[in-house]
C-alpha positions as CSV (number, residue, x, y, z in Angstrom):
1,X,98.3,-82.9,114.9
2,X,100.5,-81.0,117.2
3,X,100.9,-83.5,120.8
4,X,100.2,-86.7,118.8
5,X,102.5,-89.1,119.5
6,X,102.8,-91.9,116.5
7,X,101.8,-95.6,118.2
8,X,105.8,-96.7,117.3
9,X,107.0,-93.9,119.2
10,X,105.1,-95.6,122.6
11,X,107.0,-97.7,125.0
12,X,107.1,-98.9,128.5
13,X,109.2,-95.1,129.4
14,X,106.8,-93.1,127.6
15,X,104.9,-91.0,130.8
16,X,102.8,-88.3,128.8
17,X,101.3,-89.4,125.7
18,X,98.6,-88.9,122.8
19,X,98.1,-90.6,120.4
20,X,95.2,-90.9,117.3
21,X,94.0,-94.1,116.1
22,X,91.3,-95.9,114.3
23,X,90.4,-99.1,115.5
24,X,90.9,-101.9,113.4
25,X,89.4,-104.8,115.9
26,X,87.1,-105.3,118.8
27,X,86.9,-108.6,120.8
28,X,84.3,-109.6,122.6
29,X,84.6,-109.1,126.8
30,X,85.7,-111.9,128.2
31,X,85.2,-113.3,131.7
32,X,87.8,-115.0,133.9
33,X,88.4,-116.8,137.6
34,X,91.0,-117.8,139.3
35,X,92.6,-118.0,142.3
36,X,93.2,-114.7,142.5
37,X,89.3,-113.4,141.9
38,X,86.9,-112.9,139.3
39,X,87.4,-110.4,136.7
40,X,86.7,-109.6,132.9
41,X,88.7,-107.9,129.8
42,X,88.3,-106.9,126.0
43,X,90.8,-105.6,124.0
44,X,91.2,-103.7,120.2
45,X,93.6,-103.0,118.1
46,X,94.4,-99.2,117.0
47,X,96.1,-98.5,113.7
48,X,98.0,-95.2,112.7
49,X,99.9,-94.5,109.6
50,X,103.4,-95.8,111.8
51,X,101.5,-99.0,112.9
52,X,99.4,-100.7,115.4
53,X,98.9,-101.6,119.0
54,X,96.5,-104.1,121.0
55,X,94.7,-101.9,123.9
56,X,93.0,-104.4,126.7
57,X,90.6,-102.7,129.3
58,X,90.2,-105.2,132.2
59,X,87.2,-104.9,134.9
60,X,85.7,-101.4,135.6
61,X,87.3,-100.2,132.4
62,X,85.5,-102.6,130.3
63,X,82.1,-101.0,131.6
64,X,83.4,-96.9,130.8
65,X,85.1,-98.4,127.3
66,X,83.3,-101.1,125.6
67,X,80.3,-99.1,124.0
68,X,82.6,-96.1,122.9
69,X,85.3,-98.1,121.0
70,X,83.8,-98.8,117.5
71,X,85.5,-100.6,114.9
72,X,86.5,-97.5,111.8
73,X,86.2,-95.1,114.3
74,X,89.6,-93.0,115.0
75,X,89.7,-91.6,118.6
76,X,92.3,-89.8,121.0
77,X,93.6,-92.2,123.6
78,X,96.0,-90.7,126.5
79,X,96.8,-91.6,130.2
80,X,97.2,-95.5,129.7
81,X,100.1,-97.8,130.4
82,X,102.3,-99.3,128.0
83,X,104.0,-102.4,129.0
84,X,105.8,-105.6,127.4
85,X,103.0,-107.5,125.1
86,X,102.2,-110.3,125.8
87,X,102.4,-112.7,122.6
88,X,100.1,-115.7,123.3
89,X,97.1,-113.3,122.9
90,X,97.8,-111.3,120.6
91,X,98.9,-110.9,117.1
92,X,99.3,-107.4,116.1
93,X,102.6,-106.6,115.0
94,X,103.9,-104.5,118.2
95,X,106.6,-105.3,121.0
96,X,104.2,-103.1,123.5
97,X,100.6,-102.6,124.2
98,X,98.7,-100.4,126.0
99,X,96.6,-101.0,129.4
100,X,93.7,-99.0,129.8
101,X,93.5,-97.5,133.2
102,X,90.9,-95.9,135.4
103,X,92.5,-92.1,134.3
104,X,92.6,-93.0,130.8
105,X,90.8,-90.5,128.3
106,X,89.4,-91.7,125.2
107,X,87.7,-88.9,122.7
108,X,86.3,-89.9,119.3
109,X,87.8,-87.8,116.8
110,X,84.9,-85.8,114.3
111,X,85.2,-85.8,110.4
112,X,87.2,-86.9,108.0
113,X,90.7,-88.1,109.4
114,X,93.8,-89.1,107.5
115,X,94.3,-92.4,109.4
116,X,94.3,-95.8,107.8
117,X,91.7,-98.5,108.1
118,X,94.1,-101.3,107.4
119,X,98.1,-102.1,106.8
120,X,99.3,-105.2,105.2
121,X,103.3,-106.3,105.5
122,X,102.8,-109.0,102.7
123,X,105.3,-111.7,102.5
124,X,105.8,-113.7,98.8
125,X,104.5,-117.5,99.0
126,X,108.1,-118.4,98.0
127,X,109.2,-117.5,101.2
128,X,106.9,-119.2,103.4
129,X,108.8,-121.9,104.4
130,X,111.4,-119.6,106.4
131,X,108.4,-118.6,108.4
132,X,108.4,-119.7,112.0
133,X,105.3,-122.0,112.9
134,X,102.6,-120.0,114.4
135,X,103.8,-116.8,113.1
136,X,101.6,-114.3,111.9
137,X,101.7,-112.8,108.3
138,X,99.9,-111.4,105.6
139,X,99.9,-112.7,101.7
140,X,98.2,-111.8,98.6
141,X,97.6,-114.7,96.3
142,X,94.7,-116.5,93.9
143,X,92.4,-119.5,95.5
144,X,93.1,-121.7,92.6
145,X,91.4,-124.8,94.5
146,X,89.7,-125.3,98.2
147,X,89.5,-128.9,100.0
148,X,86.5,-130.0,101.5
149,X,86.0,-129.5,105.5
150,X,87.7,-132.3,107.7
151,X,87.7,-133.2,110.8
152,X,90.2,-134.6,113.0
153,X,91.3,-135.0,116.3
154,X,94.5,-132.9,117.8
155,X,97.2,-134.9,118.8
156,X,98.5,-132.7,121.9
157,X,94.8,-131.9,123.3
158,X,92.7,-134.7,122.3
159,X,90.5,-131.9,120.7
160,X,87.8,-132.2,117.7
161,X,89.2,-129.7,114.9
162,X,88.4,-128.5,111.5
163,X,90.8,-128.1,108.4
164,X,90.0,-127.3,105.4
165,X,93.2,-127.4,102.7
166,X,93.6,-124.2,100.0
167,X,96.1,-124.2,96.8
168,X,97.1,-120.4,96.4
């Protein structure tokens, strides 16, 4: 649609901008304190046939956005700010993300929409082992055997985890 901006064409520069989404993802709000107050955040992710983006509403934005972001919903988003992302809490695939803002305006978009509900960027098994630790990404395989559940205790934070070992 004419003034639609796609989500890879967002960046930190961008001023004026539209864009159309579905979103993909909702997380729960979360609360925080710390020394510098009290406050509270969720985030979702919006998809678009160029990619996706992680959107975080913190504080009075959480209240005006929560109940109007559905997941498989596509809305109009404009008037936030995009800035750096910040990769230790989020996965998407996206060097930016978008902060919701008190002037932000977010319309759901009526009838049927040509925007995706998911994208996948599969990598082959065989190359797994190139794959940074903690790295996200997506495979397509067949379960050909699943472990039982086990427990064990983390070695860094003395945490209780679970594991449970699959042969793809």
């Amino acid at each position: 649609p004419p003034g639609i901006q796609p989500i890879t064409a967002l960046s930190p520069y961008s001023n004026k901008w539209t864009i159309q989404a579905r979103v993909t993802a909702k997380g729960d709000i979360k609360n925080w304190s710390n020394a510098r107050g009290d406050g509270k955040l969720f985030s979702v992710t919006f998809l678009d046939a160029s990619g996706e983006i992680r959107a975080t509403a913190f504080n009075d934005t959480v209240d005006a956005l929560y109940a109007l972001l559905q997941v498989g919903k596509v809305y109009t988003v404009s008037k936030g700010s995009v800035k750096l992302a910040k990769r230790q809490f989020s996965t998407v695939n996206n060097d930016y993300e978008i902060h919701f803002e008190k002037d932000t305006v977010v319309s759901e978009v009526a009838g049927p929409i040509d925007v995706p509900a998911v994208k996948y960027d599969f990598v082959p098994l065989a190359s797994l082992g190139g794959i940074a630790a903690n790295e996200h990404v997506d495979v397509l395989g067949v379960v050909r055997d699943v472990g039982e559940l086990v427990s064990f205790t983390a070695k860094t934070s003395q945490k209780v985890m679970v594991k449970r070992d699959m042969t793809l």
